[in-house]
TILOTOR-721384 format. One line per 8 residues: number of its first residue (from 1); their letters; for each residue z, y, x of N, C-alpha, C. Coordinates in nm, 4 decimals. Example, Ala and Ser with C-alpha at 12.3 -4.5 7.8 and 13.67 -1.06 7.14 Angstrom:
2
1) as) 0.7800 -0.5690 1.3190 0.7800 -0.4500 1.2300 0.7800 -0.3300 1.3200; 0.7080 -0.2250 1.2850 0.7140 -0.1060 1.3670 0.7870 0.0030 1.2900
//
This chain:
94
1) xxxxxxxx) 2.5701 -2.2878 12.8993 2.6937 -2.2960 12.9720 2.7987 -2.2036 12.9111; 2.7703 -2.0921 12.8988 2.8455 -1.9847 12.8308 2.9100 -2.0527 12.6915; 2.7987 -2.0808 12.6010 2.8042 -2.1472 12.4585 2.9208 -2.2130 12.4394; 2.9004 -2.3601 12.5996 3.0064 -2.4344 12.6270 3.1564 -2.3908 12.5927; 3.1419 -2.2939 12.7239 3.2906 -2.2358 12.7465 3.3550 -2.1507 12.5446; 3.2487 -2.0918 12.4951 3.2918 -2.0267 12.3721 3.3371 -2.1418 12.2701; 3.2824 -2.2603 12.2994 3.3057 -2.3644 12.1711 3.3815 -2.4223 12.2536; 3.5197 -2.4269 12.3545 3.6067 -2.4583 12.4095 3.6112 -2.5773 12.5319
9) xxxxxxxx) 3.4847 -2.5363 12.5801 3.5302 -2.6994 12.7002 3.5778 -2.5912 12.8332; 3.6459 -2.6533 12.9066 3.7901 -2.5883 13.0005 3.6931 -2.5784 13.0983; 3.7293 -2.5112 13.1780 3.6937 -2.4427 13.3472 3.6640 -2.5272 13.4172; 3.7786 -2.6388 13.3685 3.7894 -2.7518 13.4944 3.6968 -2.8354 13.5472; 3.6310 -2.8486 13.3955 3.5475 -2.9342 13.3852 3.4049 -2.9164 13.4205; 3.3933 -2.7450 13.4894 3.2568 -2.7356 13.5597 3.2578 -2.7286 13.6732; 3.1040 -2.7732 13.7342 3.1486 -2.8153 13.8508 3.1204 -2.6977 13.9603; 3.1060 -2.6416 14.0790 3.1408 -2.5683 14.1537 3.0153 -2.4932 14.1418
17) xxxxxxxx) 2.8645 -2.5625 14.1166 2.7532 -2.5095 14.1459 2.7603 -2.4462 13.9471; 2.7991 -2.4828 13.8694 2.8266 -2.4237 13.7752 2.8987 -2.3301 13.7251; 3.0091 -2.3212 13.8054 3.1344 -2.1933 13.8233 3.0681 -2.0550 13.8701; 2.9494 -2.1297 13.9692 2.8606 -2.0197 14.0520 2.8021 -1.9451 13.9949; 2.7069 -2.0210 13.8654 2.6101 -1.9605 13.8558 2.6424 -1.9455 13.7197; 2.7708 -1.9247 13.6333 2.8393 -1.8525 13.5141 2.8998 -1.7364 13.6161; 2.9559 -1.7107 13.6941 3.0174 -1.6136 13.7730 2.9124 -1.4859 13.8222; 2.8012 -1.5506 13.8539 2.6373 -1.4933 13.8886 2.6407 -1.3964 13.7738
25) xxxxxxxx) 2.6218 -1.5024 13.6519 2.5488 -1.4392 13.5719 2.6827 -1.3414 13.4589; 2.7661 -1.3638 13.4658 2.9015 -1.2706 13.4414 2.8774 -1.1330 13.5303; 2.8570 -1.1217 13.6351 2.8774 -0.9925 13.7577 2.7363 -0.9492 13.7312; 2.6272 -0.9841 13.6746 2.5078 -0.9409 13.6516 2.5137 -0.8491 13.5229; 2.5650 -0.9376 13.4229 2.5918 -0.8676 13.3053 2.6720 -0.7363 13.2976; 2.8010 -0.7544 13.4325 2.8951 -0.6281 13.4204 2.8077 -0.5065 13.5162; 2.7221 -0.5342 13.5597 2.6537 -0.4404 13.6764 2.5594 -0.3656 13.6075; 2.4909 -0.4704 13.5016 2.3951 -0.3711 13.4174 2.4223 -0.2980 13.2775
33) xxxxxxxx) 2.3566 -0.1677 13.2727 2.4054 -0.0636 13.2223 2.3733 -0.1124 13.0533; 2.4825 -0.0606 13.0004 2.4887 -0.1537 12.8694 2.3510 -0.0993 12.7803; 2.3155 -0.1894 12.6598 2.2360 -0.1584 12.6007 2.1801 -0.0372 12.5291; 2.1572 0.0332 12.5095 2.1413 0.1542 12.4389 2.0249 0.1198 12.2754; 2.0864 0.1794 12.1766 2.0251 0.1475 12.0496 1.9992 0.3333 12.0317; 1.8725 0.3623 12.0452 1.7905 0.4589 12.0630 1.7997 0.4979 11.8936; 1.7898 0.4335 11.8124 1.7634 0.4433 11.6736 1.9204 0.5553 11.6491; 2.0028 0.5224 11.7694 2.1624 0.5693 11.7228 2.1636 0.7655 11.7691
41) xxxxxxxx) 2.0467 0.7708 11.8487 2.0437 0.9444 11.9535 1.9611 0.9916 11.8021; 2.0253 1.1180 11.8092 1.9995 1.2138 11.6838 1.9374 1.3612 11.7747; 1.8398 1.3980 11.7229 1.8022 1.5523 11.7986 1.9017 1.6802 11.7611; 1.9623 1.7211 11.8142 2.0319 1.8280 11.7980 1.9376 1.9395 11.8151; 2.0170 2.0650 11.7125 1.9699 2.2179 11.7220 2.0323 2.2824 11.8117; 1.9937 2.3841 11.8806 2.0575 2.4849 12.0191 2.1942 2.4597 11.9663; 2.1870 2.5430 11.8362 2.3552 2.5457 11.8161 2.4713 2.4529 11.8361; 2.4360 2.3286 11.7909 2.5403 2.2207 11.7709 2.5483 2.1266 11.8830
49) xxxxxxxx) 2.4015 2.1674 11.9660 2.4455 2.0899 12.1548 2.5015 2.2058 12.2016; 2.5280 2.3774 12.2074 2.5642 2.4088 12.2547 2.7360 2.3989 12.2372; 2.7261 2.3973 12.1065 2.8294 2.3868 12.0759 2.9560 2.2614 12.1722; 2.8696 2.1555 12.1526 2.8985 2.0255 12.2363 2.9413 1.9980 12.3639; 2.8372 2.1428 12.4529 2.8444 2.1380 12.5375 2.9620 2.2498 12.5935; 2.9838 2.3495 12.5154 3.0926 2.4213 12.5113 3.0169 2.5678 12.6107; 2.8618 2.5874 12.5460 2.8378 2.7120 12.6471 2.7520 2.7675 12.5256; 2.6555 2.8368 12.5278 2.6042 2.9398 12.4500 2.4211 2.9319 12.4489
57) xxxxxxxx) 2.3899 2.9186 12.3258 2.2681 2.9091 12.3060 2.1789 2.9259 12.4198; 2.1979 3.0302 12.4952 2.1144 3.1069 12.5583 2.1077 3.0369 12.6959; 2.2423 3.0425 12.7362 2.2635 2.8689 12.8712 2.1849 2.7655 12.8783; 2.1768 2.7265 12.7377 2.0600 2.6131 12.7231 1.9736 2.5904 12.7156; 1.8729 2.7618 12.6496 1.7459 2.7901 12.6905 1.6674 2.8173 12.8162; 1.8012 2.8642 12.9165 1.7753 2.9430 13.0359 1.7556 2.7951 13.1308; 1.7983 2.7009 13.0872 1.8578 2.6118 13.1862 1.7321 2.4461 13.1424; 1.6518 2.5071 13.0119 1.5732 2.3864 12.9175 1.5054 2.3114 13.0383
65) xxxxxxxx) 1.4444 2.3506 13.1011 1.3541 2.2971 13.2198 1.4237 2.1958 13.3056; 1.5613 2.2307 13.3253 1.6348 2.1297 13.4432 1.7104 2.0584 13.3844; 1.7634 2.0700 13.2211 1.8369 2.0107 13.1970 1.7674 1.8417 13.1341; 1.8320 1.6904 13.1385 1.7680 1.5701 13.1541 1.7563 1.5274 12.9655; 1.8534 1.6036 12.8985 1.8307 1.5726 12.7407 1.7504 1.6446 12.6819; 1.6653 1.7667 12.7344 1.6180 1.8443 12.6457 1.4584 1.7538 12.5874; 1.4053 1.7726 12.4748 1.3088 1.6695 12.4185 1.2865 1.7862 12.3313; 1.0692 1.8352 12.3749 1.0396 1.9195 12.3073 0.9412 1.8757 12.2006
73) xxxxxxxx) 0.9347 1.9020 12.0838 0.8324 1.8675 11.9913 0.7899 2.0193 11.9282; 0.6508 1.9745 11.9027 0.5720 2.0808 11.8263 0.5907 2.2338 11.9023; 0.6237 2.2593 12.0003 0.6427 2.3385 12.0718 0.8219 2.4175 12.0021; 0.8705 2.3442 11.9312 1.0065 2.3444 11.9753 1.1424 2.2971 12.0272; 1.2336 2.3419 12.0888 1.3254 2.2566 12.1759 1.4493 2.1959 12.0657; 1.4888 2.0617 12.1309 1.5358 2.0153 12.0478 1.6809 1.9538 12.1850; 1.7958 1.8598 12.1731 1.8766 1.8183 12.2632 1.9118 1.6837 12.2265; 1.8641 1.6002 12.2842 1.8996 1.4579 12.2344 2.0543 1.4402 12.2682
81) xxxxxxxx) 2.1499 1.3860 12.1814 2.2728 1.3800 12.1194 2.3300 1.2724 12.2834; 2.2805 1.1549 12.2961 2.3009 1.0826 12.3768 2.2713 1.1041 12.5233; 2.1767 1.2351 12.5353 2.1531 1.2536 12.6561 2.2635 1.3583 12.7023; 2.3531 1.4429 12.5995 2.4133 1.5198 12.6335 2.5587 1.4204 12.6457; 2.5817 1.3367 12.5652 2.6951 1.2310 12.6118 2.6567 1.1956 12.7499; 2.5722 1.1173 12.8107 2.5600 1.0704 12.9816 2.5843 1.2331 13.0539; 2.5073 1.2973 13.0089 2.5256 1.4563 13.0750 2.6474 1.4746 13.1343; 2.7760 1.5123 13.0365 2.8589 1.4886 13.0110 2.9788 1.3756 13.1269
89) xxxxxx) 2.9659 1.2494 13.0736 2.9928 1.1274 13.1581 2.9538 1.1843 13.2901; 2.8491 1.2353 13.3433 2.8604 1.2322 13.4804 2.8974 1.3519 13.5347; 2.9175 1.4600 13.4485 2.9784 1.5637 13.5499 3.1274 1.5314 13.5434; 3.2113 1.4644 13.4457 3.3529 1.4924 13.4454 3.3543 1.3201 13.5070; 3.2564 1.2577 13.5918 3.3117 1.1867 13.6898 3.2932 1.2013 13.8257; 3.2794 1.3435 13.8581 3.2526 1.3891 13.9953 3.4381 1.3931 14.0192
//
C-alpha cells in the first residue's frame, strides 16, 4: 500500500478501510522509537564523556553505579557515546 502511494497512485483512490490501516500503520511508525545502529556508539574514556558531559572525571566515577551509559569491561570503566546523547536528551527535556 505504501509502495502504491510512493510510485504515485492518489489518496483518492483508497478506500476508507485502506486510509485506516496506512494511517494505523503511519502513527505506529511515528510512536516507535527510531532505529538505533549500535555499530554507530563508540566507548568513551572518563575524559572525553566527561568532557561531553561538561563535569569532571571524578563526577563520573562517583556517580558510575547510577549512571545508565556506563559499560564496564575487563574491570575497567568505559561511557558509551550514545548513552550519554539519550542521557543528555532527557534531562534538557525536563
Amino acid at each position: 500500500m505504501i509502495d502504491d502511494l510512493i510510485a504515485g497512485a492518489a489518496l483518492d483512490a483508497l478506500s476508507d478501510a485502506q486510509l485506516a490501516a496506512l494511517l494505523a500503520r503511519i502513527a505506529a511508525r511515528l510512536a516507535a522509537p527510531p532505529a538505533q545502529n549500535l555499530s554507530d556508539d563508540r566507548l568513551l574514556e572518563a575524559d572525553d564523556a566527561a568532557a561531553r558531559l561538561g563535569v569532571g572525571r571524578s563526577w563520573l566515577y562517583r556517580r558510575s553505579k547510577l549512571l545508565p551509559f556506563v559499560v564496564r569491561l575487563d574491570g575497567k570503566i568505559r561511557f558509551s557515546s550514545r548513552g550519554i546523547d539519550r542521557f543528555i536528551a532527557a534531562k534538557t527535556r525536563r
